[in-house]
mmCIF file of the N, C-alpha and C atoms, coordinates in Angstrom:
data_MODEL
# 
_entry.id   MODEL 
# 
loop_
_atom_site.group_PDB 
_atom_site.id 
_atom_site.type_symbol 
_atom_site.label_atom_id 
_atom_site.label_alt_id 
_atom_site.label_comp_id 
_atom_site.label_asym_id 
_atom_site.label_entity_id 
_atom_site.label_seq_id 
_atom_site.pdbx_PDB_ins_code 
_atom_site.Cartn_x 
_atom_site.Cartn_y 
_atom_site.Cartn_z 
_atom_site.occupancy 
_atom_site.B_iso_or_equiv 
_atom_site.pdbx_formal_charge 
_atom_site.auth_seq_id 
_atom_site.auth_comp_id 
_atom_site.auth_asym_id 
_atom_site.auth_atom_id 
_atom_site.pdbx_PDB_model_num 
ATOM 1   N N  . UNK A 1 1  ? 14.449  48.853  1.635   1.00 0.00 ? 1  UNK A N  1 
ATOM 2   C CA . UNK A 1 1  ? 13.478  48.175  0.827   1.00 0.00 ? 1  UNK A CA 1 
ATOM 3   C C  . UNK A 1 1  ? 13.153  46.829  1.471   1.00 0.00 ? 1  UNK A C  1 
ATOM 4   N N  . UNK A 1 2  ? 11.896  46.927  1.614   1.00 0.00 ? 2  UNK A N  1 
ATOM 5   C CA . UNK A 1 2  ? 11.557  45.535  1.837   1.00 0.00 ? 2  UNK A CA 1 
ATOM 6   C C  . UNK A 1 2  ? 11.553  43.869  1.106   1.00 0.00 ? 2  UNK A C  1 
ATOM 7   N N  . UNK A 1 3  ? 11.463  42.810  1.719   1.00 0.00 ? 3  UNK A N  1 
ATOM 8   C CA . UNK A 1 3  ? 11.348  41.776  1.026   1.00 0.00 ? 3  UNK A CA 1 
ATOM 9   C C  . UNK A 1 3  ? 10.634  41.854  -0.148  1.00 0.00 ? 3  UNK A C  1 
ATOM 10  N N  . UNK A 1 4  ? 9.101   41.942  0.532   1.00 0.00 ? 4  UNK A N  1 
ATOM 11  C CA . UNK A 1 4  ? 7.801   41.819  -0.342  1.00 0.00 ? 4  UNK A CA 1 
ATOM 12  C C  . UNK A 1 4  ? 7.910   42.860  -1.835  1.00 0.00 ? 4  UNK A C  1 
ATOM 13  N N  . UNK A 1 5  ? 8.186   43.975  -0.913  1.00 0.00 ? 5  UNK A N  1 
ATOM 14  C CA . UNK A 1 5  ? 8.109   45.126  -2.188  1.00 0.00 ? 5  UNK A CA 1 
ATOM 15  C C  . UNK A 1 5  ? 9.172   44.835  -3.205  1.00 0.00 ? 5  UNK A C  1 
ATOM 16  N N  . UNK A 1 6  ? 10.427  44.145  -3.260  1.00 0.00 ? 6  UNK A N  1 
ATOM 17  C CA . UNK A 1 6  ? 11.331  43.723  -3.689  1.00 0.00 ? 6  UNK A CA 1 
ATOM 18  C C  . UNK A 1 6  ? 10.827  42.528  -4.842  1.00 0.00 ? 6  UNK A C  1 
ATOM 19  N N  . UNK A 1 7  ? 10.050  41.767  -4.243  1.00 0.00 ? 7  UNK A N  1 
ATOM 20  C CA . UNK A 1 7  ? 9.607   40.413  -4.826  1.00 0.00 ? 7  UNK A CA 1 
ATOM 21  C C  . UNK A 1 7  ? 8.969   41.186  -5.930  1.00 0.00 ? 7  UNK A C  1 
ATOM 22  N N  . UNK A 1 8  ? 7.471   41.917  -5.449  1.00 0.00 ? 8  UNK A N  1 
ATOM 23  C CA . UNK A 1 8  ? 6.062   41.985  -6.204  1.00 0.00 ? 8  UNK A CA 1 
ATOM 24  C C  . UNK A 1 8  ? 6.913   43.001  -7.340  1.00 0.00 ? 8  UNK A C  1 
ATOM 25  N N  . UNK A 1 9  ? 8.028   43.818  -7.277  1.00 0.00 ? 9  UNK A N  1 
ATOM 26  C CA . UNK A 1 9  ? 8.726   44.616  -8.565  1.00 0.00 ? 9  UNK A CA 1 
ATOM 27  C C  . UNK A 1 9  ? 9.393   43.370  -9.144  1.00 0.00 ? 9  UNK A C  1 
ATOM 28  N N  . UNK A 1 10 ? 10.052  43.004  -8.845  1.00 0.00 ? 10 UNK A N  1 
ATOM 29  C CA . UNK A 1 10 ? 10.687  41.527  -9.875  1.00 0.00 ? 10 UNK A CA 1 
ATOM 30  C C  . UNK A 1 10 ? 9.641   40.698  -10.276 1.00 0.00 ? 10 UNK A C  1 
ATOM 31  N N  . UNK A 1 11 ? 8.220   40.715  -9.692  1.00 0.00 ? 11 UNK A N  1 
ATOM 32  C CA . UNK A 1 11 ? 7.514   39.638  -10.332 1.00 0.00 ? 11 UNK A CA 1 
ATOM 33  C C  . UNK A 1 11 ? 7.164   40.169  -11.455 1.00 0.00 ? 11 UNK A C  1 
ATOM 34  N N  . UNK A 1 12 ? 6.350   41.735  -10.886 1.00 0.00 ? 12 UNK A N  1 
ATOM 35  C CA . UNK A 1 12 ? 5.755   42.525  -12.132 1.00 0.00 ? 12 UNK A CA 1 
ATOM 36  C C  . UNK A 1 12 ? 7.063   42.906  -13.272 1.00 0.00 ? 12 UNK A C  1 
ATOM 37  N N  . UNK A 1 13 ? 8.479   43.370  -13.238 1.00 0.00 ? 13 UNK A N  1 
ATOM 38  C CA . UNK A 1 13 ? 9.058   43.354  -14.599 1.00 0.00 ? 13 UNK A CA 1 
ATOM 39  C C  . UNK A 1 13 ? 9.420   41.627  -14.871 1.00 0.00 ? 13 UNK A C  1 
ATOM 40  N N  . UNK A 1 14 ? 9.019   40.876  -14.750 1.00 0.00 ? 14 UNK A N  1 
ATOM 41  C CA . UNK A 1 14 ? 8.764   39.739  -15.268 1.00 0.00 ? 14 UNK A CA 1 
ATOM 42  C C  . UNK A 1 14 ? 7.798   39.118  -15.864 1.00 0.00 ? 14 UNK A C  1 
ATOM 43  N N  . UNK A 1 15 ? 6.725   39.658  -15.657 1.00 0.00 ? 15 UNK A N  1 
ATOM 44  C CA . UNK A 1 15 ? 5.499   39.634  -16.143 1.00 0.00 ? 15 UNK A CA 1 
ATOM 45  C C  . UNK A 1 15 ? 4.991   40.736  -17.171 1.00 0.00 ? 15 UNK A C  1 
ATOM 46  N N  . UNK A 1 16 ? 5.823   41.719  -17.369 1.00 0.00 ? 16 UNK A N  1 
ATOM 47  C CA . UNK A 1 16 ? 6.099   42.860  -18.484 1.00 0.00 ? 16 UNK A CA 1 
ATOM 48  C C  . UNK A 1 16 ? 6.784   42.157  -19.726 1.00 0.00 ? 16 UNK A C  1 
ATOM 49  N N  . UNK A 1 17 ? 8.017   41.863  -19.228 1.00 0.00 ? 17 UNK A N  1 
ATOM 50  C CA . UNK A 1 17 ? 8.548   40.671  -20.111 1.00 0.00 ? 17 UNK A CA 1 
ATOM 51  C C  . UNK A 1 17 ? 8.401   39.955  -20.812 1.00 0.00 ? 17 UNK A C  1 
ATOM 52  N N  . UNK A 1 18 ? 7.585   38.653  -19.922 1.00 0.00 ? 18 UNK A N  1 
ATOM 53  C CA . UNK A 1 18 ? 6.425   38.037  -20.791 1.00 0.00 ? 18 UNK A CA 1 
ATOM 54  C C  . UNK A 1 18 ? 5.439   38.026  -21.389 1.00 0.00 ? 18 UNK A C  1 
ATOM 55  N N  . UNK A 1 19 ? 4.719   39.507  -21.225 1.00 0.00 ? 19 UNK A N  1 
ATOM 56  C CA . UNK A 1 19 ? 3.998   39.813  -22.055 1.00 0.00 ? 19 UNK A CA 1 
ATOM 57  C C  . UNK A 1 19 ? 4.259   40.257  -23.742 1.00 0.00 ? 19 UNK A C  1 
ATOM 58  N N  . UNK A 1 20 ? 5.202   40.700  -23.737 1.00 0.00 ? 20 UNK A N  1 
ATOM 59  C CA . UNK A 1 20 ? 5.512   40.977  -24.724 1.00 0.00 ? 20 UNK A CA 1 
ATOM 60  C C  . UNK A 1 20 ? 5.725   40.008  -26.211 1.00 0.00 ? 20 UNK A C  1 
ATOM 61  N N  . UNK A 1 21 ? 5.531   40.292  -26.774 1.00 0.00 ? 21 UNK A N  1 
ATOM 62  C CA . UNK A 1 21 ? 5.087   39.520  -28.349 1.00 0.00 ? 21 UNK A CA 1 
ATOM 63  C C  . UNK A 1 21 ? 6.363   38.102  -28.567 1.00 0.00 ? 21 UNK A C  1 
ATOM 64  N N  . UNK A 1 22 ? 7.364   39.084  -29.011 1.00 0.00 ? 22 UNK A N  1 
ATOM 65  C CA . UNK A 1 22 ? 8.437   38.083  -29.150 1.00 0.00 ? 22 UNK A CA 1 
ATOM 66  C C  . UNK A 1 22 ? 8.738   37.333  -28.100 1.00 0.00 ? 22 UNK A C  1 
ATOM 67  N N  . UNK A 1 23 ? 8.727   37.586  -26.933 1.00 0.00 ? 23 UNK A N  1 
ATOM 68  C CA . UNK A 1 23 ? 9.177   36.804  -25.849 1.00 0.00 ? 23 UNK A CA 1 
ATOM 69  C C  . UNK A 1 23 ? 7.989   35.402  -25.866 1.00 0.00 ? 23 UNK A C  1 
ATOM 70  N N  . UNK A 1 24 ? 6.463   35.873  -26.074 1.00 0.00 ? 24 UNK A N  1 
ATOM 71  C CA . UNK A 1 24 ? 5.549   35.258  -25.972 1.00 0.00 ? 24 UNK A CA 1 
ATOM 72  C C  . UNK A 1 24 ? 5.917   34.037  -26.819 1.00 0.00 ? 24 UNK A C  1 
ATOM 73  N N  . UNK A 1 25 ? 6.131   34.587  -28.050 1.00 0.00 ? 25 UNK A N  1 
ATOM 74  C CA . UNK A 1 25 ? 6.357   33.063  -29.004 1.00 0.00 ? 25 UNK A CA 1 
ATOM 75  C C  . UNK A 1 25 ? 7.553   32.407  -29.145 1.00 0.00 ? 25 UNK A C  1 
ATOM 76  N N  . UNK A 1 26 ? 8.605   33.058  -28.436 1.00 0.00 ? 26 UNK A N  1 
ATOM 77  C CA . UNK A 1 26 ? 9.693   32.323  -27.968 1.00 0.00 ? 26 UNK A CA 1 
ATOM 78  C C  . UNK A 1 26 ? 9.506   31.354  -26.749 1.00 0.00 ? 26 UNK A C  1 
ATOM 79  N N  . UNK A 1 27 ? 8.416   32.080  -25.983 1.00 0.00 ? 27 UNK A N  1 
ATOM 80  C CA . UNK A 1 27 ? 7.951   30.705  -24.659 1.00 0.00 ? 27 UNK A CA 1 
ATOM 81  C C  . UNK A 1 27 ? 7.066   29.663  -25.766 1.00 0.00 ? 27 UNK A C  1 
ATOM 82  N N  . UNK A 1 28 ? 6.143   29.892  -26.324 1.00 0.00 ? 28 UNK A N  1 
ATOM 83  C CA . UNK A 1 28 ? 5.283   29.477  -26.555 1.00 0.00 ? 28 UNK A CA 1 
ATOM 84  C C  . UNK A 1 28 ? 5.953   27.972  -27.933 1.00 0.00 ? 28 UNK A C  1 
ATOM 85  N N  . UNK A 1 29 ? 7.197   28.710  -28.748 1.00 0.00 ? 29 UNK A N  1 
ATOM 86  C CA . UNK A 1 29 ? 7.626   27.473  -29.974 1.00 0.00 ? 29 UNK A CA 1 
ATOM 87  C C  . UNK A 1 29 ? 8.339   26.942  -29.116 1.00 0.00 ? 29 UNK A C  1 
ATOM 88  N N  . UNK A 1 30 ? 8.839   27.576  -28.316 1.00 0.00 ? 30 UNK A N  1 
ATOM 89  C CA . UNK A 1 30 ? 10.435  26.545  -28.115 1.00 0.00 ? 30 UNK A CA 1 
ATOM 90  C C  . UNK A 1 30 ? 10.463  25.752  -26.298 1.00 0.00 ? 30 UNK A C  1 
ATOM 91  N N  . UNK A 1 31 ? 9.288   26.259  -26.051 1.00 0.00 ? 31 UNK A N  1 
ATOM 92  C CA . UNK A 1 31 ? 9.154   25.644  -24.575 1.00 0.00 ? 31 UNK A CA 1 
ATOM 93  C C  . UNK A 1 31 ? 8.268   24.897  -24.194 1.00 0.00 ? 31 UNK A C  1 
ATOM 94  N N  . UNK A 1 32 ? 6.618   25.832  -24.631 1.00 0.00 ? 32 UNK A N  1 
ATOM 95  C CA . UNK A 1 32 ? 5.678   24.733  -24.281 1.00 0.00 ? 32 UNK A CA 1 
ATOM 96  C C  . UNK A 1 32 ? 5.217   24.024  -25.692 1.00 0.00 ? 32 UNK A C  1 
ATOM 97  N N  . UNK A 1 33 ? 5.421   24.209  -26.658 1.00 0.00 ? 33 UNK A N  1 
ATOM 98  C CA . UNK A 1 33 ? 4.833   23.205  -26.960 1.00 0.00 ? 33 UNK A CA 1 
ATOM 99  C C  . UNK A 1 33 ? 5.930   22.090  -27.339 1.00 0.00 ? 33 UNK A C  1 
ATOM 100 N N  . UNK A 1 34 ? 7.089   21.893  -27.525 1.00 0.00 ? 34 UNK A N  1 
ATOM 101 C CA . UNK A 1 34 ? 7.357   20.726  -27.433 1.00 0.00 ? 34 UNK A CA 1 
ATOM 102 C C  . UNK A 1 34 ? 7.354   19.982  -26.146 1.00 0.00 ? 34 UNK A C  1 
ATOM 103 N N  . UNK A 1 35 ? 7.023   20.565  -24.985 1.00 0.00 ? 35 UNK A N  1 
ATOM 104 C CA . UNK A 1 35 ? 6.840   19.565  -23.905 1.00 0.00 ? 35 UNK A CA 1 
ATOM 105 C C  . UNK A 1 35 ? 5.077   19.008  -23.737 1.00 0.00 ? 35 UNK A C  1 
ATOM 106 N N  . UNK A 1 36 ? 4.568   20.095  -24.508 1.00 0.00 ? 36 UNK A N  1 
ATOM 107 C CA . UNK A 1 36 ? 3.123   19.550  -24.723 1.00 0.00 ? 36 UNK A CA 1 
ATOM 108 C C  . UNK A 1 36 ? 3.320   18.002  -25.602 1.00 0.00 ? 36 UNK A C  1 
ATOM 109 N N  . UNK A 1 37 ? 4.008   18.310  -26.458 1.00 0.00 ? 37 UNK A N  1 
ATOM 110 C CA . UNK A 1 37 ? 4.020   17.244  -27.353 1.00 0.00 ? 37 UNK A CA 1 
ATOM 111 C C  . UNK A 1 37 ? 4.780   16.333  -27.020 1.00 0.00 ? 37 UNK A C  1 
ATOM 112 N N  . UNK A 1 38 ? 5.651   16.626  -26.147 1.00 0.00 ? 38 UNK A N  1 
ATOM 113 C CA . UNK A 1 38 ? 6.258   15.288  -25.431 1.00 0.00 ? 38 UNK A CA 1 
ATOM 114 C C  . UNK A 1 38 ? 5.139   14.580  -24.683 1.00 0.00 ? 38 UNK A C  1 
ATOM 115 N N  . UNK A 1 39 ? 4.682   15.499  -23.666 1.00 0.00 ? 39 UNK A N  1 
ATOM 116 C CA . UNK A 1 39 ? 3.540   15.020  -22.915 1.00 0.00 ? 39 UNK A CA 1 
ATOM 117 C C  . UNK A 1 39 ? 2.537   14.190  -23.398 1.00 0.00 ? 39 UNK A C  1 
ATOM 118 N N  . UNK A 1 40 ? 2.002   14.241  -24.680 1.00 0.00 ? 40 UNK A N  1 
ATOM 119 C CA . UNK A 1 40 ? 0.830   13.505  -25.155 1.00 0.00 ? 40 UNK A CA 1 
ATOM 120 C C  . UNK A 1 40 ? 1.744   12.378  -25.962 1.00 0.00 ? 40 UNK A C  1 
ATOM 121 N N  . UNK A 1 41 ? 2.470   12.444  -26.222 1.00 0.00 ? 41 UNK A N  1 
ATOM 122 C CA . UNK A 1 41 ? 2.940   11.442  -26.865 1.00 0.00 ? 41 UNK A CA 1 
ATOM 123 C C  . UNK A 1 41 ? 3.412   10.583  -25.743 1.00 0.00 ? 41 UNK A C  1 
ATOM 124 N N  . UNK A 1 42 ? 4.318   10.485  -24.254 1.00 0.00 ? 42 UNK A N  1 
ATOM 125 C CA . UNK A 1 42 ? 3.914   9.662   -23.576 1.00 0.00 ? 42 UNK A CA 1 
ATOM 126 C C  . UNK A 1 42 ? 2.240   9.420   -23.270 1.00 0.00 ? 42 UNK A C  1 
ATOM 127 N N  . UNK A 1 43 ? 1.387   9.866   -23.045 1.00 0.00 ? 43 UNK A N  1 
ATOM 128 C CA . UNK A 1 43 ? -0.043  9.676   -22.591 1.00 0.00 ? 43 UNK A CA 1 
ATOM 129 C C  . UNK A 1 43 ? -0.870  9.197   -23.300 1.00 0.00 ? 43 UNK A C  1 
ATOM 130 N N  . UNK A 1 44 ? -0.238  9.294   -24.724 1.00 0.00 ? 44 UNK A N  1 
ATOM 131 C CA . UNK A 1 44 ? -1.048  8.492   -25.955 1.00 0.00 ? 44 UNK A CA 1 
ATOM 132 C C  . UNK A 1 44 ? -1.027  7.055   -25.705 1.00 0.00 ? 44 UNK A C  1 
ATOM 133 N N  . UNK A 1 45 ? -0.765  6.214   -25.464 1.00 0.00 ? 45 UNK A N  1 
ATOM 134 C CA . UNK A 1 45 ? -0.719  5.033   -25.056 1.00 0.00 ? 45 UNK A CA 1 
ATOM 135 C C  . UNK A 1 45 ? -1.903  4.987   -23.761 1.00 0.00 ? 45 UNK A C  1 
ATOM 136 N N  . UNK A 1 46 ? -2.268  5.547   -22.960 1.00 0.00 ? 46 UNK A N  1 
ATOM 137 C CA . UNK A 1 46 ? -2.830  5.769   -22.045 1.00 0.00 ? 46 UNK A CA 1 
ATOM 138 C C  . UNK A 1 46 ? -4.190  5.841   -22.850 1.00 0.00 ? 46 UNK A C  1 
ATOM 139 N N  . UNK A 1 47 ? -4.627  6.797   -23.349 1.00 0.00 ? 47 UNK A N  1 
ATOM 140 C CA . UNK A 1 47 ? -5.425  7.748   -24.278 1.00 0.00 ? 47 UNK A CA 1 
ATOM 141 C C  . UNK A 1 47 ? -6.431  6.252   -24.984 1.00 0.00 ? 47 UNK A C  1 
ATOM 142 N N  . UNK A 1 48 ? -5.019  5.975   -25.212 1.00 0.00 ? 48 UNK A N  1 
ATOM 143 C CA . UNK A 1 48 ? -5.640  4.400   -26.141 1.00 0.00 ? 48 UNK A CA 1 
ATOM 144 C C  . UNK A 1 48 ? -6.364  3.304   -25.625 1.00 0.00 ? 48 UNK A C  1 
ATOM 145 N N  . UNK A 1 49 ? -5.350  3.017   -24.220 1.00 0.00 ? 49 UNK A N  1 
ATOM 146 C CA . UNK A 1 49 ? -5.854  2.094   -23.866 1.00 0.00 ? 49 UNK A CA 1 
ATOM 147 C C  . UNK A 1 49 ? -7.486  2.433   -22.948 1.00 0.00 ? 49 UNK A C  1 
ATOM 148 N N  . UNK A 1 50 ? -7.564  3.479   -22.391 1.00 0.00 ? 50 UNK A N  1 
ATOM 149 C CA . UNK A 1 50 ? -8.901  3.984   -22.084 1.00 0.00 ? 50 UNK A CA 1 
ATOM 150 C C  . UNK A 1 50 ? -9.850  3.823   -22.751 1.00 0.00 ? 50 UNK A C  1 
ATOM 151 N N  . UNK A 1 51 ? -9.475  4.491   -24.123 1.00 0.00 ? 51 UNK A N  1 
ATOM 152 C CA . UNK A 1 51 ? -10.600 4.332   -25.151 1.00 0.00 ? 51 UNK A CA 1 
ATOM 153 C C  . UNK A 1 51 ? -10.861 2.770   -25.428 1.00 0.00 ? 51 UNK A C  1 
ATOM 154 N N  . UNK A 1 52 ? -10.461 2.046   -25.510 1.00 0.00 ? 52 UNK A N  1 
ATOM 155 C CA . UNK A 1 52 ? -10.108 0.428   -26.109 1.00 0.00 ? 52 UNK A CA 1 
ATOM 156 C C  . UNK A 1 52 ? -10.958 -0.417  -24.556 1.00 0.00 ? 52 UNK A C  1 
ATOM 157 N N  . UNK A 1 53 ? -11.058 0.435   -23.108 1.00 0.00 ? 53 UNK A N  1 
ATOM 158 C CA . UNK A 1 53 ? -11.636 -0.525  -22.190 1.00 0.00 ? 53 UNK A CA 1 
ATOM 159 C C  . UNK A 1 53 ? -12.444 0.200   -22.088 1.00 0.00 ? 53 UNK A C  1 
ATOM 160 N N  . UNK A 1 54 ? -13.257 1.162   -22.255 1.00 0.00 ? 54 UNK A N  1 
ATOM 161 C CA . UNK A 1 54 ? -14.458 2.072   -22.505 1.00 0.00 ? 54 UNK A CA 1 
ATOM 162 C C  . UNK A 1 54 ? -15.256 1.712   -23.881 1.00 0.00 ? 54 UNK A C  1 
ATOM 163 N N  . UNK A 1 55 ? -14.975 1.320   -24.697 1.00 0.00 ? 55 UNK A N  1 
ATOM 164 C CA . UNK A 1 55 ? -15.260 0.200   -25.773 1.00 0.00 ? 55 UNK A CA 1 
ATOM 165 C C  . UNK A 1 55 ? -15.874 -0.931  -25.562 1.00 0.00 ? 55 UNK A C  1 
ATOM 166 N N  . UNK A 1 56 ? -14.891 -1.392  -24.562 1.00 0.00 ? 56 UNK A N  1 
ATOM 167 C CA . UNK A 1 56 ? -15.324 -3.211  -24.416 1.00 0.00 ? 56 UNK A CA 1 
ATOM 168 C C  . UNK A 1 56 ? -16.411 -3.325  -23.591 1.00 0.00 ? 56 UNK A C  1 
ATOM 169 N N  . UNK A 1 57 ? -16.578 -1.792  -22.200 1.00 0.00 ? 57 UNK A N  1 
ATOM 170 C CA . UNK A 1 57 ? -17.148 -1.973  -21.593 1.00 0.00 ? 57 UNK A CA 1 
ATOM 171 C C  . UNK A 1 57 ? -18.785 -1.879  -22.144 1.00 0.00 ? 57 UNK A C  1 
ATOM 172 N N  . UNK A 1 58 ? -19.147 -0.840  -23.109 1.00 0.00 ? 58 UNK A N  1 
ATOM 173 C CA . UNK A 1 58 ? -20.062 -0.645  -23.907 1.00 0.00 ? 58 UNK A CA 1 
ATOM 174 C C  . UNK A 1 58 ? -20.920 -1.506  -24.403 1.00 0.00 ? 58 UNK A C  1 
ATOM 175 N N  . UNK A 1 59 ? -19.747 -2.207  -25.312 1.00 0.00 ? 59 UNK A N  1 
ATOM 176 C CA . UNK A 1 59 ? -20.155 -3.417  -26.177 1.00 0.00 ? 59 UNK A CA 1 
ATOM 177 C C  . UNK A 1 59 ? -20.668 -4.968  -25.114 1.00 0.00 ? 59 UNK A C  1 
ATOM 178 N N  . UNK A 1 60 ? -20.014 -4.921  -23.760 1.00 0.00 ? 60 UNK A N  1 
ATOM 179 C CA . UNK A 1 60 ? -20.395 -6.063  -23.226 1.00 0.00 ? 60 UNK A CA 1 
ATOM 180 C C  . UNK A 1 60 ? -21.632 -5.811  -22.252 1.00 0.00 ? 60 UNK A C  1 
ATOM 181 N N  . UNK A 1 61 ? -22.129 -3.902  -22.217 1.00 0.00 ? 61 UNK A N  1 
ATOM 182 C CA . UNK A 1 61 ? -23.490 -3.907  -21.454 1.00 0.00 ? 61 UNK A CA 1 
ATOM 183 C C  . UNK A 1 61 ? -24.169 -4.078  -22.798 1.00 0.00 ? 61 UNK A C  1 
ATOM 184 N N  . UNK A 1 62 ? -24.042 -3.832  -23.715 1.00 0.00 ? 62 UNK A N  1 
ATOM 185 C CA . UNK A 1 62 ? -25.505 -4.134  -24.860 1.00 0.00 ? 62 UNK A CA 1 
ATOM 186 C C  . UNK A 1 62 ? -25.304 -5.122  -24.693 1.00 0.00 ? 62 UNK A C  1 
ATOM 187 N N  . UNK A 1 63 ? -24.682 -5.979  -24.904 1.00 0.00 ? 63 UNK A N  1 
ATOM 188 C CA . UNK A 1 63 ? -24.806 -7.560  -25.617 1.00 0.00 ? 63 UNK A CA 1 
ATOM 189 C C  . UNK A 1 63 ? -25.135 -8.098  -23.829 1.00 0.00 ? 63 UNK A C  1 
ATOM 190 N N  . UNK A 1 64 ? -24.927 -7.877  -22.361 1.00 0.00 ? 64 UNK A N  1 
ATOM 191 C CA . UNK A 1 64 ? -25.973 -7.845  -21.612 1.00 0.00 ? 64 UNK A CA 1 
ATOM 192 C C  . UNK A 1 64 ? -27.076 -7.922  -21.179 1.00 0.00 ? 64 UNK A C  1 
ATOM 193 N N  . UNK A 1 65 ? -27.773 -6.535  -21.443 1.00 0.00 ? 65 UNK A N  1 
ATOM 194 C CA . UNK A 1 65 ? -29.079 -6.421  -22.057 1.00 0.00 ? 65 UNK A CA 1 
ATOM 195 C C  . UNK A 1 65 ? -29.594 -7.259  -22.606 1.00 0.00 ? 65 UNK A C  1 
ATOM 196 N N  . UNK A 1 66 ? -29.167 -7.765  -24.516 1.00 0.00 ? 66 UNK A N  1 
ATOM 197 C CA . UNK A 1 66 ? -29.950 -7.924  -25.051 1.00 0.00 ? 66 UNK A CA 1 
ATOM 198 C C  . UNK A 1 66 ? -29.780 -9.771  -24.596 1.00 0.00 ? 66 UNK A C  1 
ATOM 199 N N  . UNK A 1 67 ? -29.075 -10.270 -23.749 1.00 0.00 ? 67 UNK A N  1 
ATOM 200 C CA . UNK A 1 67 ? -29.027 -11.578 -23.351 1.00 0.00 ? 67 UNK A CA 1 
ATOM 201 C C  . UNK A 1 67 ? -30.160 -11.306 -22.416 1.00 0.00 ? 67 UNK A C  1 
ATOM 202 N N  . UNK A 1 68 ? -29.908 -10.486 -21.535 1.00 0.00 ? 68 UNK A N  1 
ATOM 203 C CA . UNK A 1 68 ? -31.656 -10.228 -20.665 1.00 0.00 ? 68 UNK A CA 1 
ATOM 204 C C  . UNK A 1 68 ? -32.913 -10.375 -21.410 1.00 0.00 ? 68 UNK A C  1 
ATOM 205 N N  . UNK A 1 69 ? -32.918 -9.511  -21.971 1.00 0.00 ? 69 UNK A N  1 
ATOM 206 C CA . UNK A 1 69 ? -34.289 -9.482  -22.855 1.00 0.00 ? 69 UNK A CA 1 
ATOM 207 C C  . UNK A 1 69 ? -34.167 -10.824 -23.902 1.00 0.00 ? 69 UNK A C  1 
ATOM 208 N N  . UNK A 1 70 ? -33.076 -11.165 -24.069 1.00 0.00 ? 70 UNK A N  1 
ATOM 209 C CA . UNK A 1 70 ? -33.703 -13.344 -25.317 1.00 0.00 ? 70 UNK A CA 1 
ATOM 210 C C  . UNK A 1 70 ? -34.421 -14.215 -23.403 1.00 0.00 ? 70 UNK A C  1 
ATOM 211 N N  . UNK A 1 71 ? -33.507 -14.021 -22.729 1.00 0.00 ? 71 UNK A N  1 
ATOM 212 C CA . UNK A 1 71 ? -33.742 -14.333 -21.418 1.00 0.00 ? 71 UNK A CA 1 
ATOM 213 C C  . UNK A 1 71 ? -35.407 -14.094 -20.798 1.00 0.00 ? 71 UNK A C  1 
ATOM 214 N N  . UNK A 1 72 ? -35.640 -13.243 -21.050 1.00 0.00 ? 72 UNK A N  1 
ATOM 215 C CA . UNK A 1 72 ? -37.091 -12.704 -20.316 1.00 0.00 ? 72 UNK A CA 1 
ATOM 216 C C  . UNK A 1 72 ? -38.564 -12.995 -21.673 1.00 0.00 ? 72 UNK A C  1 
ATOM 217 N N  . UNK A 1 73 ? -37.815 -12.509 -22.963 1.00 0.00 ? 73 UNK A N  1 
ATOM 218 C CA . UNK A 1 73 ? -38.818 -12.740 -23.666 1.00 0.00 ? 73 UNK A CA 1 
ATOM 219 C C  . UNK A 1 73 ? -39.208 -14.132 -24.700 1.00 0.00 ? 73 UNK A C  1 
ATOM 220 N N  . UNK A 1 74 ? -38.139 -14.800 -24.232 1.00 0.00 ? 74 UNK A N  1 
ATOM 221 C CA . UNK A 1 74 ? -37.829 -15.696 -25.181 1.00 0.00 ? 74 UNK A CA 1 
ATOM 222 C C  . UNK A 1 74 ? -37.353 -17.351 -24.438 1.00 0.00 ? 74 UNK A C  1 
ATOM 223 N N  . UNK A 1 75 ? -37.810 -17.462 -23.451 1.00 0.00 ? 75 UNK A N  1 
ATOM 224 C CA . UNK A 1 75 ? -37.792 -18.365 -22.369 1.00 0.00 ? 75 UNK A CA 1 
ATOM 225 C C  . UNK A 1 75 ? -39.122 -19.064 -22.299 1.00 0.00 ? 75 UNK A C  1 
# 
C-alpha cells in the first residue's frame, strides 16, 4: 500500500465521521463555537475602536465641508 492511497482512505473515513449528525454538533457546541466566542470577545475591543475612528472620521469631513462652503459662500 502506498503512502497516498493510505492518506486519501484515512482522510475520507474522517470525513465520513464528520459528517455525521452527532459528531457534527459535538464539533460544532463544544469546539467551534466557544472559540468563536472567545475570538470576538478578544476582537470586540477592536470592533469598537474602528467603529469609534470611522465615526470621528465622518463627523470631521462634514463639519469640513460645511467650514468650506461658510468659507466660499459667506466670505
Amino acid at each position: 500500500m502506498s503512502l497516498s492511497s493510505l492518506t486519501s482512505k484515512l482522510l475520507d473515513s474522517v470525513k465520513d465521521e464528520l459528517d455525521k449528525p452527532e459528531n457534527m454538533d459535538k464539533l460544532m457546541n463544544d469546539i467551534l463555537d466557544p472559540v468563536m466566542e472567545r475570538v470576538l470577545e478578544k476582537l470586540y475591543a477592536y470592533f469598537f475602536g474602528f467603529v469609534c475612528v470611522f465615526t470621528f472620521i465622518v463627523i470631521a469631513i462634514f463639519l469640513i465641508l460645511l467650514m468650506n462652503v461658510k468659507i466660499c459662500y459667506f466670505n
